[in-house]
SERO-4910 file (N, C-alpha, C, O; in steps of 0.05 Angstrom, whole numbers):
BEGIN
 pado doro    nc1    nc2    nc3   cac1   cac2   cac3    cc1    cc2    cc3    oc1    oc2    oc3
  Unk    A    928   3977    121    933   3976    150    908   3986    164    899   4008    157
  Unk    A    897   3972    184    876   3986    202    888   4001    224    909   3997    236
  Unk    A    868   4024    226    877   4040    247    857   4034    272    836   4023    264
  Unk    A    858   4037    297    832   4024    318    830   4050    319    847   4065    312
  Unk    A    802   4057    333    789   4074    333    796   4080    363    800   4105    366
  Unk    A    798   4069    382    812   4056    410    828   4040    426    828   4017    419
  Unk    A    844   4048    449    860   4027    453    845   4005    453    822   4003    444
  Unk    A    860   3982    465    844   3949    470    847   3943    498    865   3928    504
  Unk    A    827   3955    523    827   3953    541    830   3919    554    808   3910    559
  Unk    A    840   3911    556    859   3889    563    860   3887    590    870   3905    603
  Unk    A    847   3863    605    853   3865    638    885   3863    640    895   3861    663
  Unk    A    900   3862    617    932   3865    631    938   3884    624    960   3893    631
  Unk    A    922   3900    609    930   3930    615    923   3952    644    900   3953    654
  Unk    A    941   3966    651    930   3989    671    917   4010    663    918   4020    641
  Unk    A    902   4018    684    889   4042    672    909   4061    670    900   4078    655
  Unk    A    934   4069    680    948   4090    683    965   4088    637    968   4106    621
  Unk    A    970   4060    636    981   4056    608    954   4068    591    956   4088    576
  Unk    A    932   4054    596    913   4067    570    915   4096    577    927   4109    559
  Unk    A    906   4109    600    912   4135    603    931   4145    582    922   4150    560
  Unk    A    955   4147    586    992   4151    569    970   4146    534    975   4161    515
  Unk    A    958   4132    534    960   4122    505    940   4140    494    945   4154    474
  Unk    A    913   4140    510    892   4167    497    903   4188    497    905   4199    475
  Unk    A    909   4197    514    927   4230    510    943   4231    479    938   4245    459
  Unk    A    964   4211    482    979   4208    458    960   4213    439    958   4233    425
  Unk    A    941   4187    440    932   4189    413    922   4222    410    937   4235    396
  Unk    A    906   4232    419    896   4257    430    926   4275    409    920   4273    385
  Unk    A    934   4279    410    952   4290    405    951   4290    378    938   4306    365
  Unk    A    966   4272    369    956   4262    342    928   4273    320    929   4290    303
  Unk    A    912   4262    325    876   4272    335    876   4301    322    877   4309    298
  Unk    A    873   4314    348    878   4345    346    896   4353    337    894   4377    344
  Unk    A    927   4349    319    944   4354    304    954   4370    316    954   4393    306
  Unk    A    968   4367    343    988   4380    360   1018   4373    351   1027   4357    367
  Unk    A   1030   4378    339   1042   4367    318   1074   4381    334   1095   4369    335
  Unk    A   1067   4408    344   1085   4416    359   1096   4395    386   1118   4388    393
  Unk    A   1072   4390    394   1075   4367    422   1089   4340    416   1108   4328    427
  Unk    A   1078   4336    399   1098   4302    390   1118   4314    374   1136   4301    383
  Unk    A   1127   4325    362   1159   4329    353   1175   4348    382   1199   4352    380
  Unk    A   1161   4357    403   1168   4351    427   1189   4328    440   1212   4326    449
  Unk    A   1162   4310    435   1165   4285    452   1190   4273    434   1201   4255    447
  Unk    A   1200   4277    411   1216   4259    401   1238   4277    403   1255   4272    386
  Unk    A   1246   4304    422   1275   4311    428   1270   4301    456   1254   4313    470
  Unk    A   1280   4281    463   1287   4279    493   1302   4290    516   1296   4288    540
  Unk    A   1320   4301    507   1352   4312    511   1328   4340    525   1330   4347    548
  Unk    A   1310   4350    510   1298   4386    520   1273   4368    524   1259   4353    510
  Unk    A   1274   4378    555   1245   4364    556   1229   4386    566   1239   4404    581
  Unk    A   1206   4386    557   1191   4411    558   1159   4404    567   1160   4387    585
  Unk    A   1146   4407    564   1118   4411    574   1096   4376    575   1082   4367    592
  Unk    A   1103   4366    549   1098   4338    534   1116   4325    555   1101   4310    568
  Unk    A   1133   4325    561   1150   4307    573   1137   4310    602   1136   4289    615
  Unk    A   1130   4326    610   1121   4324    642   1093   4312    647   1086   4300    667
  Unk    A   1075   4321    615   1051   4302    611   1056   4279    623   1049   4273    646
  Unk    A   1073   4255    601   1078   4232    602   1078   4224    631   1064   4207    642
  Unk    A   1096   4238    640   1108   4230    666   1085   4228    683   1087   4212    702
  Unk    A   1069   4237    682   1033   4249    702   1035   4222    701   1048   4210    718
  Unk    A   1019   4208    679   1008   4188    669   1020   4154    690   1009   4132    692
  Unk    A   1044   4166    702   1058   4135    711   1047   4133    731   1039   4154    740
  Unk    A   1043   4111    744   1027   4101    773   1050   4109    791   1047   4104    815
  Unk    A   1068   4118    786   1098   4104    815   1130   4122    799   1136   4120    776
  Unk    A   1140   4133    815   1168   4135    810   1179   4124    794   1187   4135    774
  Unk    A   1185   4095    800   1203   4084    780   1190   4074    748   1202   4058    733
  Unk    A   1168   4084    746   1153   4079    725   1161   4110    697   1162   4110    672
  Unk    A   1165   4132    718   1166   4160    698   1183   4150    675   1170   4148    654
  Unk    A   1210   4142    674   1226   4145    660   1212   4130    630   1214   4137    607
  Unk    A   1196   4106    643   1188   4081    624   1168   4093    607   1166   4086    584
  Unk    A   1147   4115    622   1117   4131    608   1132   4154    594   1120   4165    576
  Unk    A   1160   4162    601   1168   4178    579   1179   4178    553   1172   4193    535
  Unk    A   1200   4154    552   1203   4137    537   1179   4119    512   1176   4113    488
  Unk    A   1165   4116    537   1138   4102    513   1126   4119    496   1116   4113    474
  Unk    A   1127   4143    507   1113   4180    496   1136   4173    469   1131   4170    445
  Unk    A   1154   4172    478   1178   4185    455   1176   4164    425   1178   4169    401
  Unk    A   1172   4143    438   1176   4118    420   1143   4123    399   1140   4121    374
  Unk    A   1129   4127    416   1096   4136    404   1101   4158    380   1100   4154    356
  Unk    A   1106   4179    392   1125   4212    367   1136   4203    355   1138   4215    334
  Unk    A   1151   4179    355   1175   4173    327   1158   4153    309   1165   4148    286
  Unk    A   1142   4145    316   1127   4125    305   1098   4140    287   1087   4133    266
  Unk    A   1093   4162    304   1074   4174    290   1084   4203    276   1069   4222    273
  Unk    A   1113   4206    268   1112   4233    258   1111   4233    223   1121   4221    205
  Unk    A   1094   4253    226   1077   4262    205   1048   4243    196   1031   4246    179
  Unk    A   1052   4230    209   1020   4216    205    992   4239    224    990   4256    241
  Unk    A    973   4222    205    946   4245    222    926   4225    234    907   4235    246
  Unk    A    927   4203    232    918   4183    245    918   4169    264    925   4147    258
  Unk    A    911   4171    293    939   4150    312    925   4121    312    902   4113    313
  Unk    A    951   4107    309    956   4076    312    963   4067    340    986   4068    350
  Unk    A    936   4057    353    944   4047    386    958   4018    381    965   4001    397
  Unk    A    959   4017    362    983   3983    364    961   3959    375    943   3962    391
  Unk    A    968   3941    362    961   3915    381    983   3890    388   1000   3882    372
  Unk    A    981   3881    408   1000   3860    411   1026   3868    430   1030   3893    431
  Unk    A   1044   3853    445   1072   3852    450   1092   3867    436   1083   3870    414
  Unk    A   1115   3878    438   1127   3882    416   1133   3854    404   1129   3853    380
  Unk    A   1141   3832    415   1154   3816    401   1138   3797    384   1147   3778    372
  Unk    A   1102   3807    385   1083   3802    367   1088   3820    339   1080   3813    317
  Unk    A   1102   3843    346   1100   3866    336   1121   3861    310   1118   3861    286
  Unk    A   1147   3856    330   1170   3855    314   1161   3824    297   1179   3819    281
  Unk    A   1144   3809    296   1141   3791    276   1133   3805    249   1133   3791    229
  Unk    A   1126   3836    247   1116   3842    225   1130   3856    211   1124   3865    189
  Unk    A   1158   3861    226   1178   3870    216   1198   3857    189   1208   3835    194
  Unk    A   1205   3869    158   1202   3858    138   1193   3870    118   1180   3890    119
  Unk    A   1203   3855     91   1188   3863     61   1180   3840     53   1168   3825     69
  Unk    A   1185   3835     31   1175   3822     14   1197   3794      8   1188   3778     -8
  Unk    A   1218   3788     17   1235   3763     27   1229   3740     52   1234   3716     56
  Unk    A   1211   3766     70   1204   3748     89   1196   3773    115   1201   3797    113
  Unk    A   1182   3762    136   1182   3779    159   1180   3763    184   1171   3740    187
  Unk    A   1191   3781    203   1198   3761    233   1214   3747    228   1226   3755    208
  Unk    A   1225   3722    239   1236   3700    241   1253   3699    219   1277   3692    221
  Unk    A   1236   3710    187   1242   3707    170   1258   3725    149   1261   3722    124
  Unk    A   1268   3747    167   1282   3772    165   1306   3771    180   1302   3771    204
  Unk    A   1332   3770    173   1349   3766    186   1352   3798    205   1362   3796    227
  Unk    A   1346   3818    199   1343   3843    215   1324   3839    232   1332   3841    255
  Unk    A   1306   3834    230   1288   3827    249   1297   3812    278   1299   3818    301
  Unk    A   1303   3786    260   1311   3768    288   1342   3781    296   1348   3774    319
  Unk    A   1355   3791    288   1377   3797    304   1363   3823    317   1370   3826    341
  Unk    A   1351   3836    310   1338   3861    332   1323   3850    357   1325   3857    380
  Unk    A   1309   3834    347   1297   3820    366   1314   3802    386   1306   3792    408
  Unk    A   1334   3800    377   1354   3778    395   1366   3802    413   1362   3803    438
  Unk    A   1375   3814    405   1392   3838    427   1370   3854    439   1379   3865    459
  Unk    A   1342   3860    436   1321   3863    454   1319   3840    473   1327   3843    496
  Unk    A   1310   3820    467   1301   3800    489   1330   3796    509   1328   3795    533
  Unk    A   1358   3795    492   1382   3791    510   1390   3806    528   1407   3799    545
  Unk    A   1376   3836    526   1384   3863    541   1377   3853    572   1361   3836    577
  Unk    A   1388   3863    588   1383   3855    625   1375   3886    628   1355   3884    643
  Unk    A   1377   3902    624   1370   3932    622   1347   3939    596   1348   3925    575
  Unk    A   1331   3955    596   1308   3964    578   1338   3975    557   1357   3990    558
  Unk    A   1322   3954    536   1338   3976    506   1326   3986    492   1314   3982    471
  Unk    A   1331   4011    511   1317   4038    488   1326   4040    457   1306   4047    444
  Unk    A   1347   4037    443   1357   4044    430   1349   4021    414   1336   4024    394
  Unk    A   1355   4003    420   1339   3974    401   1303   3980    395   1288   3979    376
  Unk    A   1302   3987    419   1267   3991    411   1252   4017    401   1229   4021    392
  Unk    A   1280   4037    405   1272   4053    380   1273   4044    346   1261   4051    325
  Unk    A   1293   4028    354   1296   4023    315   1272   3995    305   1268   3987    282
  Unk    A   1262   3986    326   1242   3967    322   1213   3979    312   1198   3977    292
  Unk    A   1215   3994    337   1186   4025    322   1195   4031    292   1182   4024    273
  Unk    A   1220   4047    292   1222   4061    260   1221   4043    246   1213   4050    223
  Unk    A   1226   4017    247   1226   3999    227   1203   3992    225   1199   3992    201
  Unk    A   1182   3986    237   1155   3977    233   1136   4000    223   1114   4001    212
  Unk    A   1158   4025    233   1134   4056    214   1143   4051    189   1127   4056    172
  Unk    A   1172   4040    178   1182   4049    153   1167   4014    139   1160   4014    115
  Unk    A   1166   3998    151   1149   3976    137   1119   3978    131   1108   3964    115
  Unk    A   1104   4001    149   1082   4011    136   1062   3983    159   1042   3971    153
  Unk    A   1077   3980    184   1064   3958    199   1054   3971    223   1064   3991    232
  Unk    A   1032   3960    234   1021   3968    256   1039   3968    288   1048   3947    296
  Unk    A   1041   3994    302   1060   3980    328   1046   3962    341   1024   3951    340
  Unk    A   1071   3962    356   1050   3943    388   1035   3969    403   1034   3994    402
  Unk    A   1027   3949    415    996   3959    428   1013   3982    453   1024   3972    472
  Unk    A   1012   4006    448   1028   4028    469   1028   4016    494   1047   4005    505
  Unk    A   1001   4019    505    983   4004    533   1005   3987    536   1026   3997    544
  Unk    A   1004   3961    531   1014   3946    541   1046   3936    542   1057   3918    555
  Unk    A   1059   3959    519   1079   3964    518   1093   3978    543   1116   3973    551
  Unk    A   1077   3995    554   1087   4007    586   1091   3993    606   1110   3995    623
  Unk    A   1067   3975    605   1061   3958    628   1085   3938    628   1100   3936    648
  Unk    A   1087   3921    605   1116   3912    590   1137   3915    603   1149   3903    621
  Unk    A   1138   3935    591   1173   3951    611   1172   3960    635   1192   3968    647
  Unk    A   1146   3959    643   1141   3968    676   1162   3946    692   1181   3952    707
  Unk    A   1150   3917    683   1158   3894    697   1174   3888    684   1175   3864    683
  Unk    A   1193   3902    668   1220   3883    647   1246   3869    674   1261   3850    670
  Unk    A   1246   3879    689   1262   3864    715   1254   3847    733   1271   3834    746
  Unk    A   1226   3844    737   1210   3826    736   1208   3794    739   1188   3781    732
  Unk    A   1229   3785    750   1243   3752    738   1213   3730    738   1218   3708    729
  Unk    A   1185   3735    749   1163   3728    745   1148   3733    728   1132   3717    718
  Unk    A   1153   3760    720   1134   3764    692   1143   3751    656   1128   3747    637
  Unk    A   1175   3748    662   1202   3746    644   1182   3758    620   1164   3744    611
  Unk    A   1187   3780    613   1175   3791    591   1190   3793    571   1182   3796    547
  Unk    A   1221   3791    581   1237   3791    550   1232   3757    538   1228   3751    514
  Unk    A   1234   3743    556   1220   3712    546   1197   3702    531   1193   3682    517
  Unk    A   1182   3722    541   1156   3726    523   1150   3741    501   1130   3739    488
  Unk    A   1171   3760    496   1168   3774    471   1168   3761    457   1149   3759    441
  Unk    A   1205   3737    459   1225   3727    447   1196   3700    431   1189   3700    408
  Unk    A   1187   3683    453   1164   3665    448   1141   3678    429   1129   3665    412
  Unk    A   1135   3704    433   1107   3712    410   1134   3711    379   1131   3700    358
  Unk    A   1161   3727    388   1166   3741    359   1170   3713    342   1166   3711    317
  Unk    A   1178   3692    360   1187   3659    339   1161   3632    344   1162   3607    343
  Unk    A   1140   3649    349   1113   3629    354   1116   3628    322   1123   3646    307
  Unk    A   1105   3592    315   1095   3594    276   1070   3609    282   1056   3608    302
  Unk    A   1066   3626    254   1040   3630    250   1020   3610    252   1024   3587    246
  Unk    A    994   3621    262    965   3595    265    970   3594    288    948   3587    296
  Unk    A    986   3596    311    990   3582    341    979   3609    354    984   3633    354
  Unk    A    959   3587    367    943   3617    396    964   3620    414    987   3610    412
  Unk    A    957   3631    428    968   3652    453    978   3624    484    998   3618    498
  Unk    A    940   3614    478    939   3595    497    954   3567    497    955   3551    516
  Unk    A    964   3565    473    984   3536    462   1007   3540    474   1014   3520    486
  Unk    A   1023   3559    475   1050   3572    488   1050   3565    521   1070   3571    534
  Unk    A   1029   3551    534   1030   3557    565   1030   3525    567   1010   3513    561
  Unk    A   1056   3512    575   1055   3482    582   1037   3467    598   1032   3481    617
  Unk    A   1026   3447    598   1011   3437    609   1023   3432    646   1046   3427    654
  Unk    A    998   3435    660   1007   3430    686   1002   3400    692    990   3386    677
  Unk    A   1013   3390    718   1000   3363    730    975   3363    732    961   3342    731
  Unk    A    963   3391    737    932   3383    746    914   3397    726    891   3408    726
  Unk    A    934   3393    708    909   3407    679    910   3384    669    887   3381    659
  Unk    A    924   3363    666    924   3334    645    910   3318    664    913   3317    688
  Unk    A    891   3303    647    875   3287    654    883   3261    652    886   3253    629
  Unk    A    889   3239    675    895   3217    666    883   3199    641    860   3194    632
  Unk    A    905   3192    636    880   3171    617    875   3143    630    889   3132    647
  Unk    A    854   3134    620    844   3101    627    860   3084    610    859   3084    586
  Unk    A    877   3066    628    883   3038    612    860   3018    595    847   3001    607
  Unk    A    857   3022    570    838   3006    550    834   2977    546    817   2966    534
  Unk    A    863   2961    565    866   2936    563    855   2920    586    852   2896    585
  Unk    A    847   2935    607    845   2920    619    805   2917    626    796   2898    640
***
């Protein structure tokens, strides 16, 4: 498994998400070990939890940067390395799996993935067991960063990000990013009639 040395500053990432994500990693790093098994009692929120919260651009963002904190601690406890993730989760949850199959190809998988993308409300509780499952598969998360930003806009009916998870987690492998975006009227080029 590679670990990045850095997030993947992404123009669809915010600066306020990479912010949330260096600290984290930071954490990790310097083996604050007290701070992230913090962040993974939610119920006592203590010092780590008010961190997170700094980190959100806006009100209705806190709940989402604390949550992402928590999901980060459960994913990294007892590791000494931090893993900034790359990808969507539902790039993510494709790596979810053994040796029968993964993604698509994991019947846990796609049913986790189905009741994530189906949720009308953020499912915390699905996307905690998506994290533990991808720590206990020994797979890289999704990318924190853009995991905030993610759930920033999960109500969003323009961004539809549960639609796009759903599209990365059942893309076949080999298919870019850019194949997924239908052709417009004024991206297709007519063609010339040859007969005449």
């Amino acid at each position: 498994m590679t670990i990045e040395t850095e997030p993947a500053a992404g123009p669809e990432c915010s600066p306020n998400s990479l912010a949330l994500t260096t600290w984290l990693a930071s954490l990790v790093r310097n083996r604050q070990y007290g701070s992230l098994a913090d962040l993974r009692r939610p119920r006592l929120r203590k010092e780590p939890h008010f961190r997170a919260i700094w980190f959100s651009p806006g009100e209705q963002q806190r709940e989402i940067y604390e949550q992402v904190a928590f999901l980060f601690a459960v994913y990294h406890q007892g590791r000494s390395t931090p893993a900034y993730g790359f990808g969507s989760f539902g790039e993510a949850a494709r790596r979810i799996g053994g040796t029968a199959g993964r993604g698509p190809d994991d019947p846990g998988a796609a049913r986790l993935t189905d009741r994530i993308v189906a949720s009308r409300r953020i499912p915390w509780r699905h996307l905690q067991h998506g994290v533990a499952r991808l720590r206990a598969c020994g797979q890289p998360p999704p990318s924190w960063a853009q995991l905030a930003d993610d759930l920033s806009r999960w109500h969003d009916r323009k961004a539809r990000i549960s639609y796009e998870w759903a599209v990365a987690f059942h893309m076949p492998a080999g298919k870019s990013a850019g194949s997924r975006t239908p052709a417009t009227p004024s991206s297709v080029s007519p063609q010339k009639d040859t007969t005449t």
